[in-house]
N, CA, C and O atoms as a Tripos MOL2 file, in Angstrom:
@<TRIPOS>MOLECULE
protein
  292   291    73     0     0
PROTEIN
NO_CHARGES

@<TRIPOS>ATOM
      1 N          15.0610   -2.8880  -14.4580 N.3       1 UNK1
      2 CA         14.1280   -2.6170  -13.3700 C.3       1 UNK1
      3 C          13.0470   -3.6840  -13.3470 C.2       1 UNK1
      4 O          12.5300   -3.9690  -14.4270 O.2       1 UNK1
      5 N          12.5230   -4.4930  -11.9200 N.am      2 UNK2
      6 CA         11.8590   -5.4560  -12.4230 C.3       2 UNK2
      7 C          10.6500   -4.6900  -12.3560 C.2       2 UNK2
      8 O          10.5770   -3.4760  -12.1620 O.2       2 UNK2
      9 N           9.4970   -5.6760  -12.5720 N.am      3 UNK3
     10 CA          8.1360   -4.9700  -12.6960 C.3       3 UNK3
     11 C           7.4290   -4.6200  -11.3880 C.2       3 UNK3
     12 O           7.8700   -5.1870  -10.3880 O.2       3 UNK3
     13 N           6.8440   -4.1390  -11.2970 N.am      4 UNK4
     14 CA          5.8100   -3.9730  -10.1090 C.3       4 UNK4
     15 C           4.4110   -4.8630   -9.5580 C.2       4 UNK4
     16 O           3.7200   -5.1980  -10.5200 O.2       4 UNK4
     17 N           3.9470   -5.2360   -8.4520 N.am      5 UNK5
     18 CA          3.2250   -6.2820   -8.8170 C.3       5 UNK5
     19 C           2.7290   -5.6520   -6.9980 C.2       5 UNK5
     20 O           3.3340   -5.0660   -6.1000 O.2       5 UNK5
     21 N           1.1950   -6.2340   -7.2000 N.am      6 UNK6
     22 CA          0.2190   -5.6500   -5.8270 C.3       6 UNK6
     23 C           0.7950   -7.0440   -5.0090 C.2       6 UNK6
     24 O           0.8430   -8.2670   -5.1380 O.2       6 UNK6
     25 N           1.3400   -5.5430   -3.7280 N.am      7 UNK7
     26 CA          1.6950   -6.7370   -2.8350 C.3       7 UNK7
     27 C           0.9660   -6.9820   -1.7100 C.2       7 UNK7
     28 O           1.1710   -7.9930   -1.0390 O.2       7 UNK7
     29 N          -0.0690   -5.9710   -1.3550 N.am      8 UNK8
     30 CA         -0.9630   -5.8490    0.0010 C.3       8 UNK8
     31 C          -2.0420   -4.7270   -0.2550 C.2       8 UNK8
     32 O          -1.7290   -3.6370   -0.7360 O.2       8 UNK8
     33 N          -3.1050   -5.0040    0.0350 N.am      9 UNK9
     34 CA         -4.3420   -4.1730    0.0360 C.3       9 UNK9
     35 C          -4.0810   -3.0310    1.8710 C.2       9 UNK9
     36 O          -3.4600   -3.1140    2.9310 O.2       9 UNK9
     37 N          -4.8490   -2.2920    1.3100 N.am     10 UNK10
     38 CA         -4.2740   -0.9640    2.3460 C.3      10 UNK10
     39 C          -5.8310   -0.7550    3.0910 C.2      10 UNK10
     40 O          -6.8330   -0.7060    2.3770 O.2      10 UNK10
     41 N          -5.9190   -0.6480    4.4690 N.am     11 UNK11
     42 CA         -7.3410   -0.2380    5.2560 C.3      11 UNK11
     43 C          -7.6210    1.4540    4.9130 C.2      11 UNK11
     44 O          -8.7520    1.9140    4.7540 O.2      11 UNK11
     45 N          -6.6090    2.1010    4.8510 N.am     12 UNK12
     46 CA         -7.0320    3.2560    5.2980 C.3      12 UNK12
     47 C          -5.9600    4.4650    4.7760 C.2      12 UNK12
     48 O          -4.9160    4.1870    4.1860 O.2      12 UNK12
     49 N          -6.2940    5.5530    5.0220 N.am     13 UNK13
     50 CA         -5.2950    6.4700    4.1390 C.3      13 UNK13
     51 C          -4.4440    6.9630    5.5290 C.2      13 UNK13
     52 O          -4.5480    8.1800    5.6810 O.2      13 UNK13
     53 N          -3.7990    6.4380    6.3550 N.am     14 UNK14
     54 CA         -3.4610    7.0150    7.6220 C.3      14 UNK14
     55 C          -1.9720    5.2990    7.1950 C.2      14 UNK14
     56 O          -0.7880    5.3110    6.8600 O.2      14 UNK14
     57 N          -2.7090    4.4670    7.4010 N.am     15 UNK15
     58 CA         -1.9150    2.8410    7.0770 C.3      15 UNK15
     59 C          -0.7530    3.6320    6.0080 C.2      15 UNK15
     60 O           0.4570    3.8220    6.1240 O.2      15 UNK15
     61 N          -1.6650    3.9560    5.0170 N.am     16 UNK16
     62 CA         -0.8090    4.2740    3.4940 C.3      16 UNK16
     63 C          -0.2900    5.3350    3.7930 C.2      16 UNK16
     64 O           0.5000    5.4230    2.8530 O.2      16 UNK16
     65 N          -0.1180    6.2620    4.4180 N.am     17 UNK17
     66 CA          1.2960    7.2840    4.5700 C.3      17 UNK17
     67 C           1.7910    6.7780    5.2970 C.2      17 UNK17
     68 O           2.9730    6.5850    5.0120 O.2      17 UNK17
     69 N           1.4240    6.3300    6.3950 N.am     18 UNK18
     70 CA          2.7630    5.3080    7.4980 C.3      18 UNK18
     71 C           3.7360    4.4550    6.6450 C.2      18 UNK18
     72 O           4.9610    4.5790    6.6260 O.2      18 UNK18
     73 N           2.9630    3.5340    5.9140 N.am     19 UNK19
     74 CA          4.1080    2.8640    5.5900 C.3      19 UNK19
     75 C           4.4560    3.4610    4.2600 C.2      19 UNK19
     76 O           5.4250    2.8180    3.8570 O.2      19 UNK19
     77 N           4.1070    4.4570    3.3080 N.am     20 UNK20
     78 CA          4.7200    5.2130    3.1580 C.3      20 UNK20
     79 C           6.2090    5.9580    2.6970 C.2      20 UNK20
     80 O           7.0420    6.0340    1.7940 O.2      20 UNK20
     81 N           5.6730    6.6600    4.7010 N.am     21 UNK21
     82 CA          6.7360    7.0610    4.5990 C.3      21 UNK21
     83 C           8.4420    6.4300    5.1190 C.2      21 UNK21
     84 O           9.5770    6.9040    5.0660 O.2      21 UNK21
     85 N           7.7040    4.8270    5.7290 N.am     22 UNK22
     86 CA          9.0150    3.9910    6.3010 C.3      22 UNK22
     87 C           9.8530    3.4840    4.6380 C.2      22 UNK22
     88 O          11.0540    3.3740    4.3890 O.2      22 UNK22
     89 N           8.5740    3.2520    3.6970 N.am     23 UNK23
     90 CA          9.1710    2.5500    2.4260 C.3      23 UNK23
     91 C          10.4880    3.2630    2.1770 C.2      23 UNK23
     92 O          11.6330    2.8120    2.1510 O.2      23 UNK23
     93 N           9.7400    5.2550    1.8890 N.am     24 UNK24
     94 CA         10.9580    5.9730    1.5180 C.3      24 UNK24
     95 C          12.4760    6.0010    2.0380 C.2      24 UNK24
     96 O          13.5840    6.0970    1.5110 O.2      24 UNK24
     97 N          11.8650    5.8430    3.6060 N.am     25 UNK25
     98 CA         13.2280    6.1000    4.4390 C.3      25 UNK25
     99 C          14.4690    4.7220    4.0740 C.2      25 UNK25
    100 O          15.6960    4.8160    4.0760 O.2      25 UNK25
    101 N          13.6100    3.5010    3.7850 N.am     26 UNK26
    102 CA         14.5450    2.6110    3.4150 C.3      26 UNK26
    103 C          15.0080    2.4660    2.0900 C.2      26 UNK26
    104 O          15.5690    1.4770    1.6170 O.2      26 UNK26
    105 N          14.6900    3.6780    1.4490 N.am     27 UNK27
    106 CA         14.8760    3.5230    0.1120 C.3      27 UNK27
    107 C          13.8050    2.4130   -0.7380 C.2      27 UNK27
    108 O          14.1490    2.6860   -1.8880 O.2      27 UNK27
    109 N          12.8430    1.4530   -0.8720 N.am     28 UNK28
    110 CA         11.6870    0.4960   -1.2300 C.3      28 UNK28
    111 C          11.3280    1.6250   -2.5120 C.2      28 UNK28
    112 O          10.6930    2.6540   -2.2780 O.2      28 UNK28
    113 N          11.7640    1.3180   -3.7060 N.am     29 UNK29
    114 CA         10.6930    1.6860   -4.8020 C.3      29 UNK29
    115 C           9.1760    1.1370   -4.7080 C.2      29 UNK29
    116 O           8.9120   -0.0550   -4.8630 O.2      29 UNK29
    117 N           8.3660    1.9650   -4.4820 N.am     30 UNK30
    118 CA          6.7440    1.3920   -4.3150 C.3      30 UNK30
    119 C           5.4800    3.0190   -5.0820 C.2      30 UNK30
    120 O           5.4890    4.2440   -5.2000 O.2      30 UNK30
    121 N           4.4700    1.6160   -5.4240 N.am     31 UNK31
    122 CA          3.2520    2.6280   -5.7040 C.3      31 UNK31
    123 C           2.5100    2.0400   -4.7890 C.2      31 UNK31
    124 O           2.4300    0.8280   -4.5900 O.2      31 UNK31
    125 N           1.5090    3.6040   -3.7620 N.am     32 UNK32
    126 CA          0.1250    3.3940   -3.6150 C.3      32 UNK32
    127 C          -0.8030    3.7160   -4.3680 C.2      32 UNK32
    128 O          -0.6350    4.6230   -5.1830 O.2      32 UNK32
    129 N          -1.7490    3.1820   -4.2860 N.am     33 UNK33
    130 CA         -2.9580    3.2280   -5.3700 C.3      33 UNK33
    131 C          -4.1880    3.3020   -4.9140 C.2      33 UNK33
    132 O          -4.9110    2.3290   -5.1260 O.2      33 UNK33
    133 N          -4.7570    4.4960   -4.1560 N.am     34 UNK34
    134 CA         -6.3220    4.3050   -4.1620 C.3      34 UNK34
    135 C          -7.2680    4.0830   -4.6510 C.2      34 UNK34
    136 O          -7.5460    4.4230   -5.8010 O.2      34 UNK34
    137 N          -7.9530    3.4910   -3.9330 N.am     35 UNK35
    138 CA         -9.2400    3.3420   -5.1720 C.3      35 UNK35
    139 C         -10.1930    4.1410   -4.7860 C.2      35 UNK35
    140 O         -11.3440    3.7910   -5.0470 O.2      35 UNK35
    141 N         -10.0580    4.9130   -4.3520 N.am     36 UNK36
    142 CA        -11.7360    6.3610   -4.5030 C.3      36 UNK36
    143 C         -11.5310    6.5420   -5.8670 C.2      36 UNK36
    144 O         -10.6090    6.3350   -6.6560 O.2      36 UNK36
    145 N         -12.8090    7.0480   -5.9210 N.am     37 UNK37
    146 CA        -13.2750    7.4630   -7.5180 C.3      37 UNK37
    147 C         -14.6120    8.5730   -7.1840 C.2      37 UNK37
    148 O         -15.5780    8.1660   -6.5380 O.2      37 UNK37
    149 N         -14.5540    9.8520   -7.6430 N.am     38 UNK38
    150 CA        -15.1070   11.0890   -6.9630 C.3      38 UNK38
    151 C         -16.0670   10.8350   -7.4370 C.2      38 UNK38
    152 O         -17.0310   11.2620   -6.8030 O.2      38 UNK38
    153 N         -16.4170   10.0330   -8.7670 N.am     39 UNK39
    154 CA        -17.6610    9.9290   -9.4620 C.3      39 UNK39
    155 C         -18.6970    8.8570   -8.4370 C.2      39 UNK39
    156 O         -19.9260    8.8730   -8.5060 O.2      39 UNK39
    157 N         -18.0620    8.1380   -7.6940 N.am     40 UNK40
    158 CA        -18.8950    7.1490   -7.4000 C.3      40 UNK40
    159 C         -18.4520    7.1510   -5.7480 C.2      40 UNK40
    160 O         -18.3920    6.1250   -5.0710 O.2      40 UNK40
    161 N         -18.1990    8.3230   -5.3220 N.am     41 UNK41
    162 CA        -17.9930    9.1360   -3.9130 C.3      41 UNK41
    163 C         -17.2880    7.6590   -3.1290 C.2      41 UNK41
    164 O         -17.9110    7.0510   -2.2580 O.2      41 UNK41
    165 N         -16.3290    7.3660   -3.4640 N.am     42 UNK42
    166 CA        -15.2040    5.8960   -2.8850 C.3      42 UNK42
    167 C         -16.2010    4.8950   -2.2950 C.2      42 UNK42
    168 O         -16.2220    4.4600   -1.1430 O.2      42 UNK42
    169 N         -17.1110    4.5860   -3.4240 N.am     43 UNK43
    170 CA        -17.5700    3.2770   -3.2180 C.3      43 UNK43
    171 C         -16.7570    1.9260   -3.2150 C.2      43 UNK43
    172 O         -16.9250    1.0150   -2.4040 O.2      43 UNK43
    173 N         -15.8350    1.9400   -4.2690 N.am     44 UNK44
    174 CA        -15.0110    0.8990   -4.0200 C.3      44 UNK44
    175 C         -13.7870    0.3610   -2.6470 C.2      44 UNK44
    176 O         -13.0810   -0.5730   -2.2650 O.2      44 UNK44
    177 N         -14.3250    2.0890   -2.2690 N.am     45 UNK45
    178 CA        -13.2660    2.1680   -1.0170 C.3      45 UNK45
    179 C         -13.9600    1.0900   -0.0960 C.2      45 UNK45
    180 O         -13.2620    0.1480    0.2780 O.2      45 UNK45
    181 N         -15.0510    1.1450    0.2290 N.am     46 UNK46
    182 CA        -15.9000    0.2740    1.0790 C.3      46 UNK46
    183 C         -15.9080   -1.1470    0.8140 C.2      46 UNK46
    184 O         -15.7530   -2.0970    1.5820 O.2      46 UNK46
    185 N         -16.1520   -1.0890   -0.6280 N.am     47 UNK47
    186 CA        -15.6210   -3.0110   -0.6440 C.3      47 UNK47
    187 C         -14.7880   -3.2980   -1.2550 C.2      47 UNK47
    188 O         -15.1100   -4.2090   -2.0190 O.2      47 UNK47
    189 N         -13.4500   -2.8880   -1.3870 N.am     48 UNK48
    190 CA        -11.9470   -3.3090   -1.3850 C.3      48 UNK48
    191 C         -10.9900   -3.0540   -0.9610 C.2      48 UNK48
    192 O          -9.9050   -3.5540   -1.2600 O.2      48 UNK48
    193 N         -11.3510   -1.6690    0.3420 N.am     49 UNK49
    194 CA        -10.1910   -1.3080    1.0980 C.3      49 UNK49
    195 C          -9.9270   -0.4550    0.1950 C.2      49 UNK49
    196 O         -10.3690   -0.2740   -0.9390 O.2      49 UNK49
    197 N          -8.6520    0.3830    1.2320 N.am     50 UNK50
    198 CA         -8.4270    1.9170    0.3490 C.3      50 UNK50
    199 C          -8.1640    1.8950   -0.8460 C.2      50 UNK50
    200 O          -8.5560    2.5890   -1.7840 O.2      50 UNK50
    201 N          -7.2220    0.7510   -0.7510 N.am     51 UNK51
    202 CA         -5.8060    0.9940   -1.9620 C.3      51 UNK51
    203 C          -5.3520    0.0700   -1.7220 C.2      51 UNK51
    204 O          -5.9810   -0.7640   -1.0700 O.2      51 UNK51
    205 N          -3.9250   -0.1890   -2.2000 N.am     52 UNK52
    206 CA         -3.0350   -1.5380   -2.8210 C.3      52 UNK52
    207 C          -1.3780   -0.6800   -3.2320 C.2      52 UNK52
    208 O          -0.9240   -0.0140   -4.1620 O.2      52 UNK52
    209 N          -1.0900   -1.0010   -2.4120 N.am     53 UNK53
    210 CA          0.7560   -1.0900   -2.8820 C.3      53 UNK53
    211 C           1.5450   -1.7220   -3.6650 C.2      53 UNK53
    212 O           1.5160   -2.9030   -3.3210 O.2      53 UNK53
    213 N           2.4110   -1.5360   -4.7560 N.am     54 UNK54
    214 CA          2.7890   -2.3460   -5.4070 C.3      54 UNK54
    215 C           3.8780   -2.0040   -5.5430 C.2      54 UNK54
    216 O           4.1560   -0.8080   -5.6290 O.2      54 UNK54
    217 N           4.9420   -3.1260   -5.6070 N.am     55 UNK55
    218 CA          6.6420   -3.2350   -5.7800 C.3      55 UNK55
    219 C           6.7840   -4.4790   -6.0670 C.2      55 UNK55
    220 O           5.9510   -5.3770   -6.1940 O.2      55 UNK55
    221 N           8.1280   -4.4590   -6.1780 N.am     56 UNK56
    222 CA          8.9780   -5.4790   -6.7010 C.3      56 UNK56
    223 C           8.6410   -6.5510   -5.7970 C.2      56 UNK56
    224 O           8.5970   -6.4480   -4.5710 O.2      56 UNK56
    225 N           8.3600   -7.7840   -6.6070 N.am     57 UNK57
    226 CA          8.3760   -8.9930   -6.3000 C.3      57 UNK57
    227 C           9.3960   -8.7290   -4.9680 C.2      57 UNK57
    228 O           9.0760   -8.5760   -3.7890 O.2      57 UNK57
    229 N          10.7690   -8.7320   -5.6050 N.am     58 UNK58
    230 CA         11.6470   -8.8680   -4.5380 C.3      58 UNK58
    231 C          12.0850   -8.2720   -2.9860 C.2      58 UNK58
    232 O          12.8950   -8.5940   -2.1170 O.2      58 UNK58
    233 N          11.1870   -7.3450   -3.1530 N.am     59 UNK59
    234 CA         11.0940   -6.5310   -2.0280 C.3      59 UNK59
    235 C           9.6740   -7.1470   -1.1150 C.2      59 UNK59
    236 O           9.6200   -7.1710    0.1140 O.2      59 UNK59
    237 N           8.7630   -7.5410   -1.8970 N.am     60 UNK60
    238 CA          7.5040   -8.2950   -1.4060 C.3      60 UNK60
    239 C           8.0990   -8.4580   -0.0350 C.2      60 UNK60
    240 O           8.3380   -7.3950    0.5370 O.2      60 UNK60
    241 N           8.3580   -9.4450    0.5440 N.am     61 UNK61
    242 CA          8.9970  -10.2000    1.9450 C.3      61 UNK61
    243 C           9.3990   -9.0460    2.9780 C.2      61 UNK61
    244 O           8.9120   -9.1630    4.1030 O.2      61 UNK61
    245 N          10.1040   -8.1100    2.7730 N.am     62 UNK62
    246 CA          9.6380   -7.1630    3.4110 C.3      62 UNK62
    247 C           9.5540   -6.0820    3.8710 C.2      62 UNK62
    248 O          10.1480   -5.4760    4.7620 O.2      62 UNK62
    249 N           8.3410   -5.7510    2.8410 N.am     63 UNK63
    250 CA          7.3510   -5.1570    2.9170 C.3      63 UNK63
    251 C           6.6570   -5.4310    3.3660 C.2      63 UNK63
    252 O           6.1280   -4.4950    3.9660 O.2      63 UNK63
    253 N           5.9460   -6.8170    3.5760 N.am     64 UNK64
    254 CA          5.0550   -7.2670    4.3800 C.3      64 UNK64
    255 C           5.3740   -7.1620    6.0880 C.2      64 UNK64
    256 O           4.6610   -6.6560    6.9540 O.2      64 UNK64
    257 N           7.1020   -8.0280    6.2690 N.am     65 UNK65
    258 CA          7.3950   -7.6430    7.3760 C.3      65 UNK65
    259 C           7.4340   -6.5260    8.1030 C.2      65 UNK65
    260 O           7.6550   -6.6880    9.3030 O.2      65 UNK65
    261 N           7.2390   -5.1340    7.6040 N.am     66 UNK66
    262 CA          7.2590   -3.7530    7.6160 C.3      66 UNK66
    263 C           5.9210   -3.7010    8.1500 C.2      66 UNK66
    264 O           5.6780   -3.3240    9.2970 O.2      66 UNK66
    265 N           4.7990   -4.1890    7.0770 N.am     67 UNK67
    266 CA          3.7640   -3.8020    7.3770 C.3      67 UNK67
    267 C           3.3720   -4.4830    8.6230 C.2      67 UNK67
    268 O           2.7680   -3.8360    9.4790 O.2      67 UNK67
    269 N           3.6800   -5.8390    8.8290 N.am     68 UNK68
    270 CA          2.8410   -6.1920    9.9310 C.3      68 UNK68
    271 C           3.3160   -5.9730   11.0620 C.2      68 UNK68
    272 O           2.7180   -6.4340   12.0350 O.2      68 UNK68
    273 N           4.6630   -5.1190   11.2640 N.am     69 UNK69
    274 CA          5.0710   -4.4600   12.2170 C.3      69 UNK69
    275 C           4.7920   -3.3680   12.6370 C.2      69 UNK69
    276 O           5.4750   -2.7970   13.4880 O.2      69 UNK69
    277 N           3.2640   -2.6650   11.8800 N.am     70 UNK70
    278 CA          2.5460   -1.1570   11.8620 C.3      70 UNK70
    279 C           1.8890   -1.2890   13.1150 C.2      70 UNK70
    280 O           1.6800   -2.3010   13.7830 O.2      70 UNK70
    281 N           1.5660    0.0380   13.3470 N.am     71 UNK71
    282 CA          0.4680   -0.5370   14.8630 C.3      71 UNK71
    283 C          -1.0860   -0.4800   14.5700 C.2      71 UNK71
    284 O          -1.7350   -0.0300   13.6260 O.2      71 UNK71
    285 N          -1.3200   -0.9160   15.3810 N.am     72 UNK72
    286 CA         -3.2140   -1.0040   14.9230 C.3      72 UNK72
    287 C          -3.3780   -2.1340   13.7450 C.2      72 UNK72
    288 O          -4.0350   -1.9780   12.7160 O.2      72 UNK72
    289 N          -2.6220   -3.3340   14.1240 N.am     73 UNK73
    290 CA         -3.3510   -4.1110   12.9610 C.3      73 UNK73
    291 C          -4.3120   -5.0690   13.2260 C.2      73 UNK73
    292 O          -4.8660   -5.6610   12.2990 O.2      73 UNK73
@<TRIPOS>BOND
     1     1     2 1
     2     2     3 1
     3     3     4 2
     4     3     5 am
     5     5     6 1
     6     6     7 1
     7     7     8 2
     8     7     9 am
     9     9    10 1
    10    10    11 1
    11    11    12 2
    12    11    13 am
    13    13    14 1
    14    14    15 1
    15    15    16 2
    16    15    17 am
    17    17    18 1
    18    18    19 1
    19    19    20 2
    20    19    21 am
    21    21    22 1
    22    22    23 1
    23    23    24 2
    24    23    25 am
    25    25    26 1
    26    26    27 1
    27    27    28 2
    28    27    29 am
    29    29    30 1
    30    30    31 1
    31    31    32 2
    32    31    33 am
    33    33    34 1
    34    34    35 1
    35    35    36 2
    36    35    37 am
    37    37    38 1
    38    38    39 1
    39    39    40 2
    40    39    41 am
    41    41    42 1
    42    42    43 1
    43    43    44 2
    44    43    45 am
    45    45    46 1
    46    46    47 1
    47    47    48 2
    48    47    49 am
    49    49    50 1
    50    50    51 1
    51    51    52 2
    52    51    53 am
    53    53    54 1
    54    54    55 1
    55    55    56 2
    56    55    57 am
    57    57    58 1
    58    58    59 1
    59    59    60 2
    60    59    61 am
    61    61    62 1
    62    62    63 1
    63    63    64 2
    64    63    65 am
    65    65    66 1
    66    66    67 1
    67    67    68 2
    68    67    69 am
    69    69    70 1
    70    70    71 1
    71    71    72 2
    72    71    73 am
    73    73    74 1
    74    74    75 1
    75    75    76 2
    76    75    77 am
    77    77    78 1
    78    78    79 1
    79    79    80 2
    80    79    81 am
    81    81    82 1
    82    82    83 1
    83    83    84 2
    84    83    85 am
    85    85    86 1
    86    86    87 1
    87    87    88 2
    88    87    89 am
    89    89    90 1
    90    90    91 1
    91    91    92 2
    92    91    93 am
    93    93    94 1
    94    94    95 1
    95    95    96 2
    96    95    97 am
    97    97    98 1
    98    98    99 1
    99    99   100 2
   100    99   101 am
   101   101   102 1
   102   102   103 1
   103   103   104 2
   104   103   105 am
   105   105   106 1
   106   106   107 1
   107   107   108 2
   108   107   109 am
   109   109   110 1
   110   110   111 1
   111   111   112 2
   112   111   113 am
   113   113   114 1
   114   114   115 1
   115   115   116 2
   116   115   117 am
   117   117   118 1
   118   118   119 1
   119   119   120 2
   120   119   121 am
   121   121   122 1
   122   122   123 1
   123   123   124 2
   124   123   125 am
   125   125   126 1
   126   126   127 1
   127   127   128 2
   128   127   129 am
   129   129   130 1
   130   130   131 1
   131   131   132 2
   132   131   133 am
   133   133   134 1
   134   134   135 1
   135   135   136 2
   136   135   137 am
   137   137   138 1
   138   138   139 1
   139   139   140 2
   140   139   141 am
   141   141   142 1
   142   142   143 1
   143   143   144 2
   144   143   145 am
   145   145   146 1
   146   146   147 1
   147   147   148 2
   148   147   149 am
   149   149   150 1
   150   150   151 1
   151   151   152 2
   152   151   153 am
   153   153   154 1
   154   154   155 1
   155   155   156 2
   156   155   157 am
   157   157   158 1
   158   158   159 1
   159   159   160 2
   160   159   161 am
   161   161   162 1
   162   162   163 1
   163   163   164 2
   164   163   165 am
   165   165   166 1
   166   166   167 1
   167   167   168 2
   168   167   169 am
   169   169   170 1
   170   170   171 1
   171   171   172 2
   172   171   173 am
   173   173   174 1
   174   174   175 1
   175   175   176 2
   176   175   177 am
   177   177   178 1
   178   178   179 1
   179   179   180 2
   180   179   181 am
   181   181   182 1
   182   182   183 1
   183   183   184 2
   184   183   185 am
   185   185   186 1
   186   186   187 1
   187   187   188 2
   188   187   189 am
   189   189   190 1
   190   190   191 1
   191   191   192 2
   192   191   193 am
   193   193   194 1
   194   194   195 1
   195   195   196 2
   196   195   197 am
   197   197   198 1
   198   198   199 1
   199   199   200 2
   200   199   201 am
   201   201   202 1
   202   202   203 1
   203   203   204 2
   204   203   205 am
   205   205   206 1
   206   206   207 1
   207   207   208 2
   208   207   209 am
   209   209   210 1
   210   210   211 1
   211   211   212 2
   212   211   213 am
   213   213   214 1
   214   214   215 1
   215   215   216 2
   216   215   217 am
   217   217   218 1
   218   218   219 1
   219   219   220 2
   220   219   221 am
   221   221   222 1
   222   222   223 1
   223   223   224 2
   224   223   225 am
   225   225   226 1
   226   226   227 1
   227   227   228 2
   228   227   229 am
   229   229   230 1
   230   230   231 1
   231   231   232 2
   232   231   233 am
   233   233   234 1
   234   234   235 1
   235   235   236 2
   236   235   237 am
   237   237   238 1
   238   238   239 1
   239   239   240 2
   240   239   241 am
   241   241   242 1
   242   242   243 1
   243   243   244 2
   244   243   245 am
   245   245   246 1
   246   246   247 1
   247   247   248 2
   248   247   249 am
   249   249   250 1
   250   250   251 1
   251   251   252 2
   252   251   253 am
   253   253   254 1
   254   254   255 1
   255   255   256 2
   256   255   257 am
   257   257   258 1
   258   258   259 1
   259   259   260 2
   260   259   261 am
   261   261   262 1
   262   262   263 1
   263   263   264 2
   264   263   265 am
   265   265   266 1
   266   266   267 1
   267   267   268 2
   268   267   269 am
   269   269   270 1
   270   270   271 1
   271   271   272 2
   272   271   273 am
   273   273   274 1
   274   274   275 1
   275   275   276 2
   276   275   277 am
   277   277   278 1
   278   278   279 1
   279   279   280 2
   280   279   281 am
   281   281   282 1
   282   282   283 1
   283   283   284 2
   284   283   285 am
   285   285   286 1
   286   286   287 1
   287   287   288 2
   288   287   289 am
   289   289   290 1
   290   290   291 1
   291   291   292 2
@<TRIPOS>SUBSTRUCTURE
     1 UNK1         2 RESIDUE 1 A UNK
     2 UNK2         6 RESIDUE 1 A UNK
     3 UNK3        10 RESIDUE 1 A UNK
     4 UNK4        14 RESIDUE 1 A UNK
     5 UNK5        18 RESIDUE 1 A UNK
     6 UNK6        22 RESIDUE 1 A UNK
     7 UNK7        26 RESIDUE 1 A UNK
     8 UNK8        30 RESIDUE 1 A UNK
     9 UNK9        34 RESIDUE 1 A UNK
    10 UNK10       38 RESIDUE 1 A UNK
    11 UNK11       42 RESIDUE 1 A UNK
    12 UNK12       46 RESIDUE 1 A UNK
    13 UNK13       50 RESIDUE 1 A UNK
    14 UNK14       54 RESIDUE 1 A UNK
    15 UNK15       58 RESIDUE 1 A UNK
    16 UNK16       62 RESIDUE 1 A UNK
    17 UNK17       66 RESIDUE 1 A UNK
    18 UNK18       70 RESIDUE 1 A UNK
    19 UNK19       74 RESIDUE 1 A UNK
    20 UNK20       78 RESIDUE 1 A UNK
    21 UNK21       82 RESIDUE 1 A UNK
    22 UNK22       86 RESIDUE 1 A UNK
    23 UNK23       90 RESIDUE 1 A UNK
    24 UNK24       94 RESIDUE 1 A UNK
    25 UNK25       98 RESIDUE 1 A UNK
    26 UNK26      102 RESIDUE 1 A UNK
    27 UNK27      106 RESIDUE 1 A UNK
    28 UNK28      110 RESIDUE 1 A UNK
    29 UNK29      114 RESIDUE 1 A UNK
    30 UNK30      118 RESIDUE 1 A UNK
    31 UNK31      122 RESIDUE 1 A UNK
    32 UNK32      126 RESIDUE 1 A UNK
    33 UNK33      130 RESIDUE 1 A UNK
    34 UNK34      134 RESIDUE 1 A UNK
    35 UNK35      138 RESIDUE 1 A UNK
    36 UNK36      142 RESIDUE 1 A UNK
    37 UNK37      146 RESIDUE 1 A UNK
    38 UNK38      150 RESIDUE 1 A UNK
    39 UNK39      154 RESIDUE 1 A UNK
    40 UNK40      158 RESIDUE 1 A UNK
    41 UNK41      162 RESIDUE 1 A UNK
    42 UNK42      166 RESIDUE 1 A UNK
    43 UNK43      170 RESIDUE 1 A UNK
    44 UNK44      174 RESIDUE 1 A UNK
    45 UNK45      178 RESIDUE 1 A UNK
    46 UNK46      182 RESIDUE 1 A UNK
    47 UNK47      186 RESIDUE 1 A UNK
    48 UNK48      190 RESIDUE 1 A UNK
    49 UNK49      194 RESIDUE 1 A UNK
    50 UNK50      198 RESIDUE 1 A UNK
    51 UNK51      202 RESIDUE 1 A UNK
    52 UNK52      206 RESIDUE 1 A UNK
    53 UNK53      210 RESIDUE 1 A UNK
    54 UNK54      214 RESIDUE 1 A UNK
    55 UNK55      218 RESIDUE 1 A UNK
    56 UNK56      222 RESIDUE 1 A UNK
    57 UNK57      226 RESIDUE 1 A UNK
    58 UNK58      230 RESIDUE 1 A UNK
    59 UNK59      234 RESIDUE 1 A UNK
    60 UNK60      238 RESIDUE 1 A UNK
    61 UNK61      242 RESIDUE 1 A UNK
    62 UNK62      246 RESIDUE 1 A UNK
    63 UNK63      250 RESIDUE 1 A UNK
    64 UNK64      254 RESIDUE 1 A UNK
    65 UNK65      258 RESIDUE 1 A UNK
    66 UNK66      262 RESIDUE 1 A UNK
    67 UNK67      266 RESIDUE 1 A UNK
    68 UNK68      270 RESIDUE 1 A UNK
    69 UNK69      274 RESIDUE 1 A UNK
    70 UNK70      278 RESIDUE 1 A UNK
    71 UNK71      282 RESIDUE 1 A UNK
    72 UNK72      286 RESIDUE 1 A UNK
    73 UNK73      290 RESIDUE 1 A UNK
């Protein structure tokens, strides 16, 4: 299994179930990863964006193409 590696920073928690749920449908092994933190009420959310997806290098290419085929970008 290769490793996992951040392939795109995420705007919003609406972005991150969309693509999501297209990853699953194509089968894409992937993690999202928010960054809220309850202690510090998602400050980091504000200056780094929600979250970050991560998969296989090899899938990188697209995934991206996926993503920038989302609407509202």
């Amino acid at each position: 299994m290769e490793k996992f590696k951040k392939i795109l920073i995420l705007k919003n928690e609406i972005e991150a179930k969309l693509l999501e749920s297209i990853l699953k449908d194509r089968a894409i092994s992937h993690v999202i990863k928010s960054y809220h933190d309850s202690a510090l009420d998602g400050l980091f959310q504000l200056q780094q964006g929600w979250g970050h997806l991560e998969a296989a290098i090899s899938d990188r290419a697209e995934i991206k193409s996926i993503y920038d085929d989302l609407p509202n970008q």
